[in-house]
C-alpha positions, 0 to 999 in steps of 0.5 A: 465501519470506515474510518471518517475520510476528508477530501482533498480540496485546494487551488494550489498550481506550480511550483513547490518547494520540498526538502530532498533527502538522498536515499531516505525520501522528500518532504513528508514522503519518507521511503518505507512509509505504508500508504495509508500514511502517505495519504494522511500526510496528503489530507493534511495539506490538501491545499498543496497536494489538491491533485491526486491520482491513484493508479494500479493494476485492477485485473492483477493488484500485486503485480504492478506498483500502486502509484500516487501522482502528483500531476501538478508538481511532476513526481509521483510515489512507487509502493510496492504492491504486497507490503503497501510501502513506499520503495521509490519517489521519482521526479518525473518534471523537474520544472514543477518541482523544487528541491532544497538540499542543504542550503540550496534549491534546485529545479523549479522553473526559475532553476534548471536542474543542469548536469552541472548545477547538479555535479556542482551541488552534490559534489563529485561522484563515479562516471554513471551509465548510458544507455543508448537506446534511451539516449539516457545518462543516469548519474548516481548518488548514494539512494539518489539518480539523475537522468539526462537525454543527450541528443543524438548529435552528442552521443559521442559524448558517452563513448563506452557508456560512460562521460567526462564529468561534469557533462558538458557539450562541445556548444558549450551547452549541457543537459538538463535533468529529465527525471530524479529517482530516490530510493533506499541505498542500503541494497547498494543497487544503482536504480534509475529508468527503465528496468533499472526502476525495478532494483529499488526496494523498500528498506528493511522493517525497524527491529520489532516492527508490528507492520505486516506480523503475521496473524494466525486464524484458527481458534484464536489470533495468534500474532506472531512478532507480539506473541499475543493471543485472542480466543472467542470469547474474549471480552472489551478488557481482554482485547483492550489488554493485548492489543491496546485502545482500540482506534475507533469503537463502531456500534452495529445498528443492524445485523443484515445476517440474521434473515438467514439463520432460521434457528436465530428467534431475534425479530428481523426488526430488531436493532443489534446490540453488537459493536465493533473494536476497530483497530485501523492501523492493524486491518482487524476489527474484533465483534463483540455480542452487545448482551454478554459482551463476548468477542463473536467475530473478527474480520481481517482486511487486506486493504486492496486498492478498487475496494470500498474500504481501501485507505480505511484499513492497514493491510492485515498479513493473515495466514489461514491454516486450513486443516483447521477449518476442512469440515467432514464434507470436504475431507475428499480435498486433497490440499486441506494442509495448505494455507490461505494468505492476503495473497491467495485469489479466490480460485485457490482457496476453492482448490484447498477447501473445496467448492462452498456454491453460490455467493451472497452479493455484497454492495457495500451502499452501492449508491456512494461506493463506484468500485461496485459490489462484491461477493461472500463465500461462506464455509464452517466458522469462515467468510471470504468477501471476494472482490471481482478480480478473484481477490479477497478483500476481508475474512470473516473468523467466527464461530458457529 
């Protein structure tokens, strides 16, 4: 059920040259952009973009940014952890990377990023802001910041934390650009290091945008910005209809849950019919049964990074209303009105609807996955696959 991934692969070092987009992003890495299309630009130019880092925080994923890194050219891509969107490229070594703005190029080894080829470039701008205890000038541009060390001996330069622009020392010399931040302006935020990192914001959806609508689960899928409705048994041309071609269509070679159903008569060796509706771009797959090719079971992913499936799926926004699904065994649980989203760790879901035992261990072909296994919790029409630091990583809907 993954979508084909290739490798990056290339032998590309030094310096390159991408076009600088003041408040709106660089070269094909535009703010706003979910991750998984990040990465798809990545794949497409693997020969530039053939060092890759991925970092996040395993323990806590939506606490910290996910982070793509480009060591080799000196700028790495911020994206806020819930909505998986980029919200701020910095330039973290000028000197491997080169930026056309206009009809000009700046940084790169052969072209210091100098306060004032920078002032000189980008024309004038308000007196920017010191702080003296990184002995930082950052100078801001509408959705783009320049920060500059000054040496100790100069720090009288920026008396009352502000500079004469442009900034030039009395040895005639003036700083060199340490690191460049570009990010949405429409906040009116100043965003440069440090704290002053976390004022940048991914810029608001496009009127009518799809990305993280909220899907409902009960009976059905509700989606909340498309109005569209998905009831069980549903078939291949209903779903078709409401959701459009489906990106990939997955045959079922196997089903490895019929072992466990002592009602089902199938043979455990017989191969399953079934197949899967893939729809990537919306972190849903829709089963249908391959006999009355009828939807049997959807599965929500939330495209957590440390997942096997992680970049296979956009993030899917669901939203679980669990009074739906308290059965007469857990009517003793007193928060079975709440809800259940992408964000609800494990042990929260436990609290609404109440302790459903021991889980089955899922290792997801431990042979080819290093994030290693993961567990299903099982409860009346639900399945929660749950990754080792208490996060769900899909739901299963069914139907008993």
């Amino acid at each position: 059920m993954q979508r084909p991934r290739r490798r990056c692969e290339g032998t590309a070092m030094g310096a390159i040259v991408l076009d600088l987009r003041p408040g709106v992003g660089i070269g094909p890495f535009t703010l706003g952009m979910p991750i998984c299309e990040a990465f798809a630009q990545i794949e497409q130019q693997p020969n530039i973009y053939d060092v890759v880092h991925v970092k996040y925080y395993d323990e806590e994923p939506l606490k910290l940014d996910i982070v793509i890194s480009f060591p080799d050219h000196g700028f790495h891509l911020r994206f806020d952890p819930w909505s998986q969107r980029l919200r701020l490229i910095e330039i973290f070594d000028v000197k491997r990377l080169q930026m056309r703005y206009a009809t000009s190029v700046i940084g790169g080894p052969s072209t210091l990023a100098t306060f004032v080829a920078v002032y000189s470039l980008f024309g004038p701008t308000y007196p920017g802001t010191y702080d003296k205890d990184r002995g930082v000038y950052t100078l801001f541009y509408p959705g783009l910041s320049f920060a500059f060390p000054i040496p100790s001996q100069y720090t009288d330069c920026c008396r009352d934390g502000e500079a004469e622009l442009p900034l030039e020392f009395p040895d005639g010399t003036t700083p060199v650009t340490c690191r460049v931040s570009i990010y949405d302006s429409s906040t009116g935020s100043k965003v440069g290091v440090g704290s002053m990192m976390d004022k940048a914001c991914t810029p608001p959806l496009p009127a009518g945008s799809l990305y993280m609508e909220e899907v409902h689960l009960g009976e059905e899928l509700w989606f909340s910005i498309g109005g569209q409705h998905i009831p069980f048994g549903a078939s291949p041309q209903d779903v078709w209809t409401e959701l459009g071609r489906p990106c990939g269509i997955h045959q079922k070679q196997v089903d490895q849950m019929v072992i466990h159903s002592a009602s089902d008569p199938r043979p455990r060796t017989t191969l399953c019919g079934d197949y899967f509706y893939n729809y990537f771009t919306r972190g849903i797959d829709v089963l249908f049964d391959g006999q009355t090719h009828k939807i049997k079971k959807f599965v929500l992913h939330t495209n957590y990074p440390g997942h096997a499936d992680f970049n296979s799926y956009m993030k899917c926004n669901f939203v679980i209303h669990c009074s739906d699904f308290v059965g007469a065994y857990h009517q003793d649980v007193n928060s079975s009105k709440g809800t259940i989203t992408a964000s609800t760790k494990w042990e929260q879901v436990k609290e609404i609807l109440g302790d459903c035992g021991r889980a089955a261990i899922q290792t997801q072909g431990s042979t080819s996955n290093p994030f290693g296994s993961t567990f299903v919790y099982g409860y009346q029409n639900l399945a929660f696959e749950v990754m080792k630091n208490g996060y769900i990583a899909t739901v299963t809907l069914f139907q008993s």
